[in-house]
C-alpha positions in Angstrom: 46.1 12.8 -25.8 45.2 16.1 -24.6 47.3 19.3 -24.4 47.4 20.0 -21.1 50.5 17.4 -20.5 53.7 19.4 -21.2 53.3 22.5 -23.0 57.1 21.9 -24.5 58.9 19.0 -26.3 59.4 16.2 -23.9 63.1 15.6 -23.2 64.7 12.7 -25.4 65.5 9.2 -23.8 69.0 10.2 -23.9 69.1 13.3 -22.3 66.9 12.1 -19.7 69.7 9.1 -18.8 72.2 11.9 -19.0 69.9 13.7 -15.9 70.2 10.5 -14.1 73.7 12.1 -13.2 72.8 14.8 -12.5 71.9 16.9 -8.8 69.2 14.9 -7.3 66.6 16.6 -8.3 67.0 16.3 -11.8 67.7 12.8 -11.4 64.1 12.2 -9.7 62.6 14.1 -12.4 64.6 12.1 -14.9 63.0 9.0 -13.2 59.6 10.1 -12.9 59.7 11.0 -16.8 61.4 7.3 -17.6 58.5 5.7 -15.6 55.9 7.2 -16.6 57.0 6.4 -20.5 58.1 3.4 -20.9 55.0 1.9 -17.9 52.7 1.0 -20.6 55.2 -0.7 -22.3 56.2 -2.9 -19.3 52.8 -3.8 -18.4 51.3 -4.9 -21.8 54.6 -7.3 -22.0 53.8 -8.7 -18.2 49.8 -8.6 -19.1 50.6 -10.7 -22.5 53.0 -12.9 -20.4 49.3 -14.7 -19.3 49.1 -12.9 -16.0 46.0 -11.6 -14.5 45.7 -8.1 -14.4 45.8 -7.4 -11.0 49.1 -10.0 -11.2 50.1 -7.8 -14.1 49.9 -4.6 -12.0 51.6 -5.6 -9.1 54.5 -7.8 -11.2 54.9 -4.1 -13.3 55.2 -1.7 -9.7 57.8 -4.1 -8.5 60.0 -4.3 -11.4 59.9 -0.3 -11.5 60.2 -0.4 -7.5 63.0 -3.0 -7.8 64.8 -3.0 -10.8 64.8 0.4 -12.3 64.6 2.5 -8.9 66.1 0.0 -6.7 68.3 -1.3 -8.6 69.3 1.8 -10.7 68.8 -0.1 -14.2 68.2 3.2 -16.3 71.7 4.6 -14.7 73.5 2.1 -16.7 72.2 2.6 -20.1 75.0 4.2 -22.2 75.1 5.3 -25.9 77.8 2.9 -26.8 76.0 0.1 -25.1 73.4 -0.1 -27.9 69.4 0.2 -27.7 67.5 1.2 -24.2 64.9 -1.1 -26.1 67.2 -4.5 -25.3 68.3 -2.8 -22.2 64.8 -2.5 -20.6 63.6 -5.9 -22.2 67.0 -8.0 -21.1 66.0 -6.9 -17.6 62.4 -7.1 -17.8 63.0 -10.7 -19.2 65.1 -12.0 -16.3 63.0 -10.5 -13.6 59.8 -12.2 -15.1 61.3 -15.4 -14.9 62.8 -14.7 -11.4 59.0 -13.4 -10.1 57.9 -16.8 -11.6 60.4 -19.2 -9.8 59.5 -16.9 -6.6 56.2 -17.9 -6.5 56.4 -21.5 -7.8 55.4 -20.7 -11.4 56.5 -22.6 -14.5 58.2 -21.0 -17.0 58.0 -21.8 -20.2 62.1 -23.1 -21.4 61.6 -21.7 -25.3 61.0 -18.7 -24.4 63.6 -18.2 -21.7 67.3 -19.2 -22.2 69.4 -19.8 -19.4 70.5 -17.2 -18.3 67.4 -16.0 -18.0 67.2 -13.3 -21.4 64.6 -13.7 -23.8 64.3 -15.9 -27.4 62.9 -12.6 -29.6 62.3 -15.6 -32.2 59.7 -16.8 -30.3 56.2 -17.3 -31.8 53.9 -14.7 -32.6 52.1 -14.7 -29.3 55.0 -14.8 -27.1 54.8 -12.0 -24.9 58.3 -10.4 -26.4 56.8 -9.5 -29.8 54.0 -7.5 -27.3 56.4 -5.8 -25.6 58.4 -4.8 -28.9 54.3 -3.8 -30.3 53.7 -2.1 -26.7 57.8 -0.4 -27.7 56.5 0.7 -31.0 52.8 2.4 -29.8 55.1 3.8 -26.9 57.1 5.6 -29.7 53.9 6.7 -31.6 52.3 7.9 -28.9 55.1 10.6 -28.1 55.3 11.5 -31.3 51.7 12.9 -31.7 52.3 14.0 -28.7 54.8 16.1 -29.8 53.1 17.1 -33.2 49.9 18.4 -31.2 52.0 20.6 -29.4 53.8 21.7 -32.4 50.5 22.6 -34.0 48.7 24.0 -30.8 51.9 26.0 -30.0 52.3 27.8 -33.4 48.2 28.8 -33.7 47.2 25.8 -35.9 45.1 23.8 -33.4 42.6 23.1 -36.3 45.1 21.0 -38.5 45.7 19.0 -35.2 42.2 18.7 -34.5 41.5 17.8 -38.1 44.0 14.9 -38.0 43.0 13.6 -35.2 39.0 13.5 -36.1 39.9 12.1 -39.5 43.1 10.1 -39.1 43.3 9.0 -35.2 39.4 8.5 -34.2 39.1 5.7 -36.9 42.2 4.2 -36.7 42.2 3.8 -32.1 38.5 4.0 -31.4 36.2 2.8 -34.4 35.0 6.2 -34.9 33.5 7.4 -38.2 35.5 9.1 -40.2 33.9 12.3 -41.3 34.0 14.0 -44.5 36.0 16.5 -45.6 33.1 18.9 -46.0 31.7 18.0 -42.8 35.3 18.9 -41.0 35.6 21.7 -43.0 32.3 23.3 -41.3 32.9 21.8 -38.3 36.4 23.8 -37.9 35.8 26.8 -40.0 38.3 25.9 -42.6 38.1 27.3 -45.9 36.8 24.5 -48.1 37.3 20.6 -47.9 40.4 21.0 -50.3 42.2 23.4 -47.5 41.1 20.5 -44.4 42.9 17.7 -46.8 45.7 19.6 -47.2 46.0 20.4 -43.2 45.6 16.8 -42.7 48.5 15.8 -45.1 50.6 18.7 -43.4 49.8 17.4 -39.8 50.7 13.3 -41.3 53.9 14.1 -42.7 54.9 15.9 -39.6 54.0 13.2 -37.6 56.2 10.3 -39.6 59.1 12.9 -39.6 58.6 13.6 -36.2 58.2 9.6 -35.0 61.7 8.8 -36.9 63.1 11.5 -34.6 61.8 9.9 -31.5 63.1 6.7 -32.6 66.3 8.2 -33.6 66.5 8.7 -29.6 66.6 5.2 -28.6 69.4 4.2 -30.8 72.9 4.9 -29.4 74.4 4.3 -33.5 72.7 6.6 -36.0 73.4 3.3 -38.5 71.0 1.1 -36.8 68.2 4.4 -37.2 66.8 3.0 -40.7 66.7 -0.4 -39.6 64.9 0.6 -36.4 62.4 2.7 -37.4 61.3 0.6 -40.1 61.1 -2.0 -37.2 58.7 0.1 -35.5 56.4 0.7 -38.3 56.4 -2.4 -39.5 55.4 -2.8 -35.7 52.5 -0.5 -36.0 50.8 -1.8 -39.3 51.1 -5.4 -38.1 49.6 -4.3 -34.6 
């Protein structure tokens, strides 16, 4: 995650459906943006589905091509129609079994109901609960990206970069987790006590910061709590 994606706070889910009716310019912007979030998610869903990943690829440009261009699925996601979440996973649900009856493929009857929308109580390998983890990591994911521009933005690079040596390295990549000490010299902080205290700065503003971004996905501020305890719980199982 580096900082030379968008030196501003990307816009919220909401706002960018809102765009979706707006002049067409804004409304391919708008698309671009909704693409190029929620792809990963789509993907790791298709990829867990037991695809290839050249099948995976192809199956996830179609369904953008097709159902959320083509077909205009973003454009009729409403606040009152409850989370984009079920919205994209509905669809994504029924055109996975469609693309496998197209090409001959069996599907597996527990985890597709008739009508072609998903059984979320599926088992744990069931290629739902990875798109609800992929969901989750999504949400993460623009939430430090929004923190590290925070911190870059306001002249406090060094907290990011302190986080993300101690806290992010470790817990994505393996990485050893230096010292305190050793981060202290390495980004001319004051003492190890001042780089622990950055770090814990930088964490809580990332947890506030991630049950904002989830806060954008729900259309009923009632269901925030449950959801964003959803998504953690999300990320510590992952």
């Amino acid at each position: 995650m580096t900082t030379s994606q968008s030196a501003g706070f990307s816009p919220t889910p909401w706002s960018l459906l809102r765009a979706l009716h707006a002049d067409r310019d804004e409304e391919r912007r708008a698309t671009d943006e909704l693409v190029r979030r929620y792809w990963p998610v789509v993907h790791s869903y298709l990829n867990r589905a037991g695809l290839p990943p050249d099948r995976a690829e192809e199956l996830t440009q179609s369904f953008f091509a097709e159902v959320v261009v083509g077909r205009r699925l973003f454009h009729r996601a409403e606040p009152e129609r409850g989370r984009l979440r079920t919205l994209l996973l509905t669809a994504l649900g029924r055109y996975r079994v469609d693309a496998f009856r197209r090409v001959n493929a069996r599907v597996d009857a527990r985890a597709a109901r008739p009508d072609g929308s998903l059984d979320l109580a599926g088992s744990e390998g069931h290629p739902a609960r990875e798109f609800e983890r992929a969901w989750a990591t999504a949400q993460l994911k623009e939430a430090l990206h929004r923190v590290e521009v925070h911190f870059v933005a306001f002249g406090k690079e060094t907290h990011w970069r302190a986080f993300e040596r101690y806290v992010l390295g470790p817990a994505t990549n393996g990485l050893i987790r230096p010292s305190a000490r050793e981060l202290a010299e390495e980004l001319a902080f004051r003492s190890p006590a001042s780089v622990t205290a950055a770090i814990q700065v930088v964490r809580t503003r990332v947890l506030a910061t991630l049950r904002g971004v989830v806060a954008e996905s729900v259309s009923d501020i009632a269901d925030l709590d449950d959801e964003y305890a959803h998504v953690v719980k999300l990320l510590k199982d992952g």
